[in-house]
N, C-alpha and C positions, 0 to 999 in steps of 0.2 A: 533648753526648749525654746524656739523661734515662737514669738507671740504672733497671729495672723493681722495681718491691717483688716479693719472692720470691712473693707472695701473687697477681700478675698473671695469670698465667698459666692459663686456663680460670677463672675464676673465677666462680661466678654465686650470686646469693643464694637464698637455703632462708628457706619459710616454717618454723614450728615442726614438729618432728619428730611432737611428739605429738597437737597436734591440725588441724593445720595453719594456724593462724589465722599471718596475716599483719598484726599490731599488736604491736610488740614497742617496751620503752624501752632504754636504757643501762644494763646494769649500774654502778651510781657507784662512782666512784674506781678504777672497774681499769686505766682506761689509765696511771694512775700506777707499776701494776707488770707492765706487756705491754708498755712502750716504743711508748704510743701505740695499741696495736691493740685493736680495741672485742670487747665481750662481752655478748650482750642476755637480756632477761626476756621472755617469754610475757605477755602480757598477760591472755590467758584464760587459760593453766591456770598458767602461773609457775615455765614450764620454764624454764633456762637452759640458750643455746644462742648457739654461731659465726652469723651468718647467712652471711655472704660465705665460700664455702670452695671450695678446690682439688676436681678430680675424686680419685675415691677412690686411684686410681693412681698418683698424684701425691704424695696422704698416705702411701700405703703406701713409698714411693720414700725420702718423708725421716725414716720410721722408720729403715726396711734401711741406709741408707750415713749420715743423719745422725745422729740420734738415740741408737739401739740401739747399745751398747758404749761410747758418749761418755756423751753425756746423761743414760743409764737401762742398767742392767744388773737381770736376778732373780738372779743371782750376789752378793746380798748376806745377813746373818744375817735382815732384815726380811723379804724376798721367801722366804726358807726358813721363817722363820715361818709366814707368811702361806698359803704353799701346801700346809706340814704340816696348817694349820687347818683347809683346805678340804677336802683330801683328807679328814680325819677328819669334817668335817660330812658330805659325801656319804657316809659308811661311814655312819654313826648314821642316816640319813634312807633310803639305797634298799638300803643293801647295793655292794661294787666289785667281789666275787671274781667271776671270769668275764665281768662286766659292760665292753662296748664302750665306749670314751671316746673322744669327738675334742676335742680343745684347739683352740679356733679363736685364732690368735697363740703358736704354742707356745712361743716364744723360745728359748731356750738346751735348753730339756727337761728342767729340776729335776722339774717338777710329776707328767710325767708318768712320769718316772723313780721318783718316788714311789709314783705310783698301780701301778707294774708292780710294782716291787719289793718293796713291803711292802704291796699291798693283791691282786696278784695280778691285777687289773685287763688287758685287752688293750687297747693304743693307739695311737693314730694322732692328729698332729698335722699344722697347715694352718699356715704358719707363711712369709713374703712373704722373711724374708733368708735369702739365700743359704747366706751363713758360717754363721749360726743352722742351716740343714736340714744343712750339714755335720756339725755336733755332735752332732745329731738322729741321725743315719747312725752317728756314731761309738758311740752310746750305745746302737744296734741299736734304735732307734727310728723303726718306719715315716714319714712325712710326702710332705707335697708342698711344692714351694717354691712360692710365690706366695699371692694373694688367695684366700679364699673367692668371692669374686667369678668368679675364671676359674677356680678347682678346677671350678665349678657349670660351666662353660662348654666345659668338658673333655669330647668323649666318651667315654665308657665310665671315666667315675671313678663309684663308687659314690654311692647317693641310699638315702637311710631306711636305712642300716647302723648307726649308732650307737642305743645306751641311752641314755648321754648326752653333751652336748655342752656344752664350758666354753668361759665366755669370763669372763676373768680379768685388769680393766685392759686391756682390750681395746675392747669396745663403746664407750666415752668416745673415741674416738680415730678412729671408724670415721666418713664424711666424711657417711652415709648410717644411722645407728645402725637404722632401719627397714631397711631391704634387708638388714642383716647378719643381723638378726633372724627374717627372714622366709629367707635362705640357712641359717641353723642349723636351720630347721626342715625344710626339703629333705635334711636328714642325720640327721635322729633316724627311729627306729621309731612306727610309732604305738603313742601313750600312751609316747615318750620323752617325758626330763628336759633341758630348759636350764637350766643351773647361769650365774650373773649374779654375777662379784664385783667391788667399784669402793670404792673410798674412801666412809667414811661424812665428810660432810663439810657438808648442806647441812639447814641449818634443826635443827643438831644443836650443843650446848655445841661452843665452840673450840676445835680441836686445836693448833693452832698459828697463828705467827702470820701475816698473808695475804701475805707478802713469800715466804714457806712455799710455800706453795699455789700462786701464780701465779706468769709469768715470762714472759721475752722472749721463749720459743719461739714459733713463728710458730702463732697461734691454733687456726687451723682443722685443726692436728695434734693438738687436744684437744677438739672443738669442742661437746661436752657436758657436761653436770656434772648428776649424777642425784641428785635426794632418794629418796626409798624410793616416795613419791607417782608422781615421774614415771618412773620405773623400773618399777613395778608396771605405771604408765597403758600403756606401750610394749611389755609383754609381752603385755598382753590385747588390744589390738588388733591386736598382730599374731599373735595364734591360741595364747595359754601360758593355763595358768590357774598363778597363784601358788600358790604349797603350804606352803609354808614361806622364813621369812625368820631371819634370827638377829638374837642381842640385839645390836642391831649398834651401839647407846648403850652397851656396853657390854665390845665383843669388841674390843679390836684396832685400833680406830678403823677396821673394815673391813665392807662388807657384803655380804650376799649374801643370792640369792634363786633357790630353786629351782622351775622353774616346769612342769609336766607341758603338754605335746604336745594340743591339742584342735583343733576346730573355729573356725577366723575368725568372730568373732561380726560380725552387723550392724551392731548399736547397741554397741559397748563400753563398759563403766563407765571413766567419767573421773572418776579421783579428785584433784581443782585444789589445787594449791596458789597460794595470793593470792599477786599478783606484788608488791604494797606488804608483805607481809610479808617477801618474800624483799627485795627493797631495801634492808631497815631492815634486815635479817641484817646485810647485806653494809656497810653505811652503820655499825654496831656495831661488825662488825669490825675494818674499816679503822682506827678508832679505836682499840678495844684493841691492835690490833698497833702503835701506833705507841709503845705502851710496852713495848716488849721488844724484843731482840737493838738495842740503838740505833739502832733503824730510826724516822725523824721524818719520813716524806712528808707 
């Protein structure tokens, strides 16, 4: 009896998120640190992206019971960093007191325990585990348990109530980063804020080394990895105009980009990153990492 790769099940491949071109190569040397599972480049714009990925339910499935509290907790000193950071950048950029927030992935509720408690903020998190909306509840923290996906799909849940809307290490993970994108904006006001924070990691000096960075987790539970180029490309097609980004060469090894509420443009500016440059990143990398932590693949 053939055992199924976890990855079997619904499984169908995505052209590029961002511009949808279907010519993509191998990101080099990552199967070395995914135990075999592949990771591609955009050939026009130089996105990196999963192609072959689980339905979004599927993903959200092996956050909630694998993932989440094993793999990844924000119950750490970094994840409270990191959320203190944001919280104050959206204070410096819109203002939070009074101002609506919805957390799309709330996890445990540090973030928006923040925003309530020392910024005065009211909030509401969307948040797929279980045990996590329990915490949520404990903390007197409104939310829903499940997807963005079926929040949307829910009658009479609220649509355009938020100011703003974060997604925080969340959109990298999302099986569809365009549909999340286009559901967050179903939940802002017009002329709201999507707040966008992700690891700065790509086409940017080395943080660490790529043994770091990737892993055996089954791929398409992470199936993006955003420069500021393709991050940017994916807001404005899907109807944000960028406003502000932080020094994110420079913050935290973390970035973020807050982008105001508009009109879906036609023609979107697609700002490419070259996929032979992003290669040679990755082709660098792998190299330098192989002199640190005794890591020699």
């Amino acid at each position: 009896m053939v055992k199924k790769s976890p990855l079997a099940t619904g499984i169908r491949m995505f052209n590029c998120d961002i511009c949808s071109g279907d010519q993509a190569i191998e990101l080099p040397f990552v199967r070395r640190y995914t135990n075999g599972q592949v990771i591609h480049i955009c050939k026009n714009c130089g996105f990196i992206y999963v192609r072959m990925r689980r339905p979004f339910h599927k993903i959200a499935e092996v956050w909630s019971k694998e993932l989440f509290g094993k793999a990844y907790t924000s119950a750490t000193p970094l994840m409270l960093a990191r959320h203190t950071y944001i919280a104050e950048f959206l204070r410096q950029k819109l203002g939070l007191k009074n101002k609506t927030v919805c957390d799309i992935g709330a996890e445990e509720g540090q973030f928006l325990n923040i925003l309530k408690n020392n910024y005065q903020a009211a909030v509401f998190g969307i948040e797929p585990s279980a045990n996590n909306c329990r915490l949520l509840a404990g903390q007197k923290v409104a939310s829903f348990c499940g997807t963005l996906e079926e929040y949307l799909a829910c009658a009479g849940n609220g649509k355009e109530f938020a100011d703003i809307a974060t997604m925080m290490w969340t959109l990298e993970n999302a099986t569809s980063p365009k549909e999340l994108v286009l559901g967050a904006r179903e939940l802002l006001k017009p002329g709201g804020y999507l707040l966008v924070a992700t690891g700065s990691r790509i086409l940017v000096p080395f943080a660490k080394p790529l043994d770091l960075y990737l892993s055996s987790n089954p791929v398409d539970a992470h199936p993006s990895r955003f420069s500021r180029n393709s991050l940017c490309n994916l807001l404005r097609i899907c109807g944000f105009k960028p406003e502000f980004v932080n020094s994110y060469l420079n913050d935290a090894l973390l970035m973020c980009v807050l982008a105001k509420k508009t009109k879906i443009p036609d023609n979107p500016v697609i700002n490419k990153d070259d996929y032979r440059q992003v290669k040679r990143f990755f082709q660098k990398w792998h190299q330098d990492s192989r002199f640190f932590n005794g890591f020699n693949k």
